[in-house]
SEDO-564891 format. One record per residue (C-alpha): residue in one letter; y, x, z. Coordinates in steps of 0.2 Angstrom, whole numbers, plus 5000, padded with zeros to 4 digits. Layout:
BEGIN
AYXZ...
This chain:
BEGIN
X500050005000X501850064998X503350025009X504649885004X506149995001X507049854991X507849744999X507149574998X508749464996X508949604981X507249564974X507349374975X509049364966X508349484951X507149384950X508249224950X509249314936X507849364927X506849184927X508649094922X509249214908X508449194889X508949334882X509249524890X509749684885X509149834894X510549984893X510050164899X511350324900X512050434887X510950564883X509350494890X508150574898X506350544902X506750444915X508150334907X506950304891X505450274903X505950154913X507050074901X505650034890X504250004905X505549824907X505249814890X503549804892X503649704908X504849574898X503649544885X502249524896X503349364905X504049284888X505849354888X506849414871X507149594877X508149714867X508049904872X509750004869X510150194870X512050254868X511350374857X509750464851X508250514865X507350674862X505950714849X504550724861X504850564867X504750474852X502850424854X503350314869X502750144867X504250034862X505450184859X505550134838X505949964843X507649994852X509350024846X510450164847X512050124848X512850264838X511550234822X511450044824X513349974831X513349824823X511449764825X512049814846X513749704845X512649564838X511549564854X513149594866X513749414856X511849334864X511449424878X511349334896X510849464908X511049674905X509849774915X510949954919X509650094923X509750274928X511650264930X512850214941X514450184933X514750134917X515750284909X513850344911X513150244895X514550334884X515150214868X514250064879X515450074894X516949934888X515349824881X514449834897X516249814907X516949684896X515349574894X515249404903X513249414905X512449444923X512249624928X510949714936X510949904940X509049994946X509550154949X509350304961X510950414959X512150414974X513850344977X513550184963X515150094959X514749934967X516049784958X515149814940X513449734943X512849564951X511349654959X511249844965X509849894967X510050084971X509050194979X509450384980X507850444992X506750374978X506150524965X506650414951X507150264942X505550224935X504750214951X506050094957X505749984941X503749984947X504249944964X505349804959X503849734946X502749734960X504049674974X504249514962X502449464963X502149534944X500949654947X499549604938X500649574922X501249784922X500049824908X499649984901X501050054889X502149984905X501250114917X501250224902X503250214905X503550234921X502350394923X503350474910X504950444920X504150454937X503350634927X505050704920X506250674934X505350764948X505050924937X503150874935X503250804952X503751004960X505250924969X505950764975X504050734974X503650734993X503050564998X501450514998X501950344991X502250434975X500350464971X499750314977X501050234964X500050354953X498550294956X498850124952X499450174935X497950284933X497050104936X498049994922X497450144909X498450264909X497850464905X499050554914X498450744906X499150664887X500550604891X500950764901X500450844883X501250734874X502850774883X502850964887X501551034874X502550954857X503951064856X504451154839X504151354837X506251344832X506351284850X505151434857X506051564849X507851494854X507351474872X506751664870X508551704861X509551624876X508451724889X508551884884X510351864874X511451724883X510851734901X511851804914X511351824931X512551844947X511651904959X513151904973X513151714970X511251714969X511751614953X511351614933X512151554918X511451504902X512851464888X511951384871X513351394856X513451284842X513151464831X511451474840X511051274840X511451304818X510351474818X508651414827X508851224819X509251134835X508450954838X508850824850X508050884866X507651064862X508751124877X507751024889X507151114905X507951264899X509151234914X507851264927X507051414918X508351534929X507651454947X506051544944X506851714945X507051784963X508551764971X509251624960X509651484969X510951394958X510551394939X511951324927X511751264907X513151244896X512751174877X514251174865X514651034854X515750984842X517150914854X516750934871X515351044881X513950984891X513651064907X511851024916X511651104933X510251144945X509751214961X508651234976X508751194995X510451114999X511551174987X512351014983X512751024962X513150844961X514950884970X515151034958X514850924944X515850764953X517550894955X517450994939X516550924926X516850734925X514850704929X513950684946X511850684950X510750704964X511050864975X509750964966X510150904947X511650854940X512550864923X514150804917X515550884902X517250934899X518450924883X518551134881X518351264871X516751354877X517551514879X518751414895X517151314900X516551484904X518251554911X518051394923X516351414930X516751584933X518051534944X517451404954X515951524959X516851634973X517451444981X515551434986X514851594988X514751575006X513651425004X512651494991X512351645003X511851545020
């Protein structure tokens, strides 16, 4: 059995909106993630499985290796399709927020999401949410991810039985990807028992761990290698790193959607690193993804400098610079922490 974290005036009044509403539109961040795609399309699945005209919508493109997902080809991206999305913000009755807690989040969605007279619900488990843009909140930061909220809210509303297999399919992925192949954020017991019921609706956990993690291009192997050896910089009286990926490089090594990912982390395996930053040119802004171990709090980094915010451990966010004063500014903000880095 697991707990009953979600509050359970939260549960019935999802379910209230969920019962009443014909037709709902399920909106994940900008730049999804595993986690975002995952339990995006597991309420999908779960939509489907009740009788509810569900539309999946990404502010723009998911990565290449989760393309396979179950669903994933049937959901709009709102920066390829902006008129096919428009024409369900005309319909929609209920809007299902996940894996984000304000709307600036969901990039060229946010004024829709804001300006849209449908019932909102946000699942979520990023701190600090903004509470006056959603009819339910249901947010939950001490939870590993968003996708295991999304199974504990199936269950919580008596839909147990009806969470099928490319719906536990889903919220592995997510429940897989955010906790870094469950090696943090991973440390409750409830997790694997949440496992273990997904392993029971049919899942095989060891291919979707391939299909995820062993499905990258050799372009990507050999730009990860470039970046190590070339554009990695270590500072070791910060006990910090700092990767930087330029638009030069992204053109040289053909760069895909999602080829950067986990390359952030790489740095936190060296000894002595503690704090591991990733900045990823584009064309009129650069995107900054942070990391770190213990209790070196990157979400505030992100919050203060980079008009992003996370979790304490993971965090991500961008500015509108040149890369050249993206890196001038890191550089800068590093001495304001080095004692904390240090304790």
């Amino acid at each position: 059995m697991i707990s009953k974290i979600i509050a359970e005036e939260k549960v019935v009044k999802a379910k209230d909106l969920i019962y009443d509403a014909e037709n709902i539109a399920i909106i994940a961040h900008s730049n999804p993630d595993g986690d975002a795609v995952g339990s995006a399309l597991a309420l999908y699945h779960f939509f489907f499985s009740i009788d509810k005209k569900t539309t999946v919508i990404f502010p723009d493109r998911y990565p290449a290796f989760l393309e396979w997902m179950p669903g994933a080809n049937k959901s709009l991206i709102y920066t390829e399709q902006p008129e096919a999305v428009n024409a369900v913000f005309e319909k929609v009755e209920l809007i299902i927020c996940v894996d984000f807690n304000e709307p600036k989040r969901a990039g060229g969605l946010k004024d829709l999401i804001i300006n849209s007279k449908a019932k909102k619900i946000l699942i979520d488990h990023h701190p600090n949410p903004l509470l006056n843009n959603w009819d339910v909140v249901i947010s939950y930061p001490q939870l590993g991810s968003t996708s295991e909220m999304v199974f504990r809210l199936i269950c919580r509303m008596g839909y147990a039985s009806d969470l099928n297999k490319y719906c536990a399919e889903c919220i592995y992925t997510g429940m897989m990807t955010d906790t870094g192949k469950f090696t943090f954020n991973s440390n409750n017991p409830e997790i694997y028992y949440i496992i273990s019921e997904l392993i029971r609706k049919g899942i095989n956990k060891d291919e979707i761990y391939h299909k995820v993690y062993n499905n990258y291009s050799a372009n990507r192997m050999k730009l990860m290698g470039h970046l190590l050896a070339n554009k990695m910089y270590i500072f070791k009286e910060h006990k910090t790193s700092l990767m930087i990926l330029s638009l030069e490089d992204q053109e040289k090594y053909n760069f895909q959607i999602g080829d950067s990912e986990g390359f952030v982390n790489l740095p936190l395996s060296i000894d002595g690193v503690i704090f591991s930053a990733f900045l990823k040119e584009d064309k009129n802004r650069i995107k900054v993804s942070l990391r770190s171990q213990g209790l070196f709090p990157v979400n505030e980094i992100c919050e203060k400098y980079f008009n992003g915010g996370g979790h304490l451990n993971a965090a991500g966010g961008e500015v509108s610079l040149s890369l050249e004063d993206t890196v001038k500014l890191f550089n800068n903000i590093l001495p304001e922490y080095k004692d904390l880095l240090n304790k």
